[in-house]
Every structure is written in C-alpha cells, then in structure tokens.
C-alpha positions as CSV (number, residue, x, y, z in Angstrom):
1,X,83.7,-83.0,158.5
2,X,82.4,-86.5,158.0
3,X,82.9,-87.3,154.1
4,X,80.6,-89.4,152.7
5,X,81.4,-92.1,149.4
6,X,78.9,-93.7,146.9
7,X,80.0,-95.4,143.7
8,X,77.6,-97.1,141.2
9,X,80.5,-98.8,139.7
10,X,80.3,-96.1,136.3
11,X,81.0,-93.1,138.6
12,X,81.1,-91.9,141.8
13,X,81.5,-88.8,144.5
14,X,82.5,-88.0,147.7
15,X,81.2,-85.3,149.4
16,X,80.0,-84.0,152.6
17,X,76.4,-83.2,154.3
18,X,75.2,-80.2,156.3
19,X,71.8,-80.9,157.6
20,X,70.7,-83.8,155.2
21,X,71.7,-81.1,152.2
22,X,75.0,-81.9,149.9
23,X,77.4,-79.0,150.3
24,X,80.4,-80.0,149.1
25,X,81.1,-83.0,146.5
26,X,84.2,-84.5,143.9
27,X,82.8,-86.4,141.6
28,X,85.0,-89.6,139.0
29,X,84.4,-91.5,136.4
30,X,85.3,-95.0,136.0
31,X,87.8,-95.5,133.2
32,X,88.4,-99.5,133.4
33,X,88.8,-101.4,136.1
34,X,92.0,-99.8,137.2
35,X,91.2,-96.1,137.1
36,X,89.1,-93.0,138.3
37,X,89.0,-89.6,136.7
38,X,88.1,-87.0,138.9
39,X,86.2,-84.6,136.9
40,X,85.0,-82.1,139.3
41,X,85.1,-80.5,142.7
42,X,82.6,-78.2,144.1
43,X,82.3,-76.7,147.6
44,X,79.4,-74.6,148.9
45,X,79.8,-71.2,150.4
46,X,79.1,-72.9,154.0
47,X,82.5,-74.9,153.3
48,X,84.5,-72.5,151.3
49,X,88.1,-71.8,152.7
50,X,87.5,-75.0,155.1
51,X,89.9,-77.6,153.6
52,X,86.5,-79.2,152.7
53,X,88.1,-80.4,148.8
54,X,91.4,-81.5,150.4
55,X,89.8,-83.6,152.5
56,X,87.5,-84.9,149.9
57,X,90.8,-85.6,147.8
58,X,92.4,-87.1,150.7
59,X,89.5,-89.9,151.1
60,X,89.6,-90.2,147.3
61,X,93.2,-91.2,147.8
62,X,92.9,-93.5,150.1
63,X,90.3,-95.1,148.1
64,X,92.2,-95.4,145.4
65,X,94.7,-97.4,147.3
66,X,92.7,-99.6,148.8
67,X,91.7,-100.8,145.6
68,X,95.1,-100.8,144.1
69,X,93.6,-98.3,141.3
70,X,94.8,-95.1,140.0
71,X,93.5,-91.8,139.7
72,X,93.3,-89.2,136.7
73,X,93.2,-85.6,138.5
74,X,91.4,-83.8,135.1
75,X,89.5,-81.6,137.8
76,X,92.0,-78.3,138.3
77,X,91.5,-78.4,141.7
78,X,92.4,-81.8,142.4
79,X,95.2,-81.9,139.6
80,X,96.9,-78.8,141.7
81,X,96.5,-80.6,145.3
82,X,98.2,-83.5,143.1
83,X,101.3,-80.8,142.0
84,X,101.6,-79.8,145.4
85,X,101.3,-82.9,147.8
86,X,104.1,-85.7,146.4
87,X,102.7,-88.0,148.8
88,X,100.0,-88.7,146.5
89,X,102.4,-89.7,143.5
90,X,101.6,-93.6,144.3
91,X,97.9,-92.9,143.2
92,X,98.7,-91.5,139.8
C-alpha cells in the first residue's frame, strides 16, 4: 500500500488510493508551527482489517520527525495505536 501525503500548511492527510479513488485517509490540523492534531482516521471496506490506519499512522510519524514536530493523537484510533506502540512516545 503506497500512502500518499498532502499538506496545505493549515491541515493535511495521508491516505491511500485504489484506482484513482481515496479509500483510506487520517486527516491533522496544524496547531502552530510545532504540532499536528490528528483528528480523524477512516478506512474503506476495501482496506478494512488491512493495517491500512497503522500504516497511515506510521508515515504520520515519521513525518512528524522529520520535521522535529509533535503530534496530538485526538482521533481514537490513532490515540490507541499511540497507548499501544511506545516507540512512538518521541512524537508526542
């Protein structure tokens, strides 16, 4: 699954294609220069039970490193990856 990025400095997503169509997308605000808040994760029935959202979370992460920023899980989804993968603490 290729994962896709586009940020318009205010917000952003990633997300991931099937056929030219969106399927699967996390979406953030901007909150500063420093932070995202993830606000939502949705995943299409075509993706469902695919580890399409973790790996959307896992690109997010590594974005947020790259930029030396952190990130606000207020999404449940994302905020219980966060609980359960402690080698994302460096991000929050």
């Amino acid at each position: 699954m290729e994962i896709k990025h586009n940020d318009n400095g205010e917000k952003g997503a990633f997300y991931i294609e099937v056929n030219g169509k969106s399927v699967a997308e996390m979406t953030y605000v901007w909150a500063g220069t420093d932070r995202i808040i993830i606000d939502h994760t949705g995943v299409g029935e075509i993706l469902k039970g695919k580890g399409a959202g973790k790996l959307m979370l896992a690109e997010a992460v590594k974005f947020a490193r790259s930029k030396g920023i952190k990130i606000v899980p207020l999404c449940p989804f994302a905020k219980s990856v966060f609980d359960k993968t402690p080698e994302y603490n460096d991000v929050l």
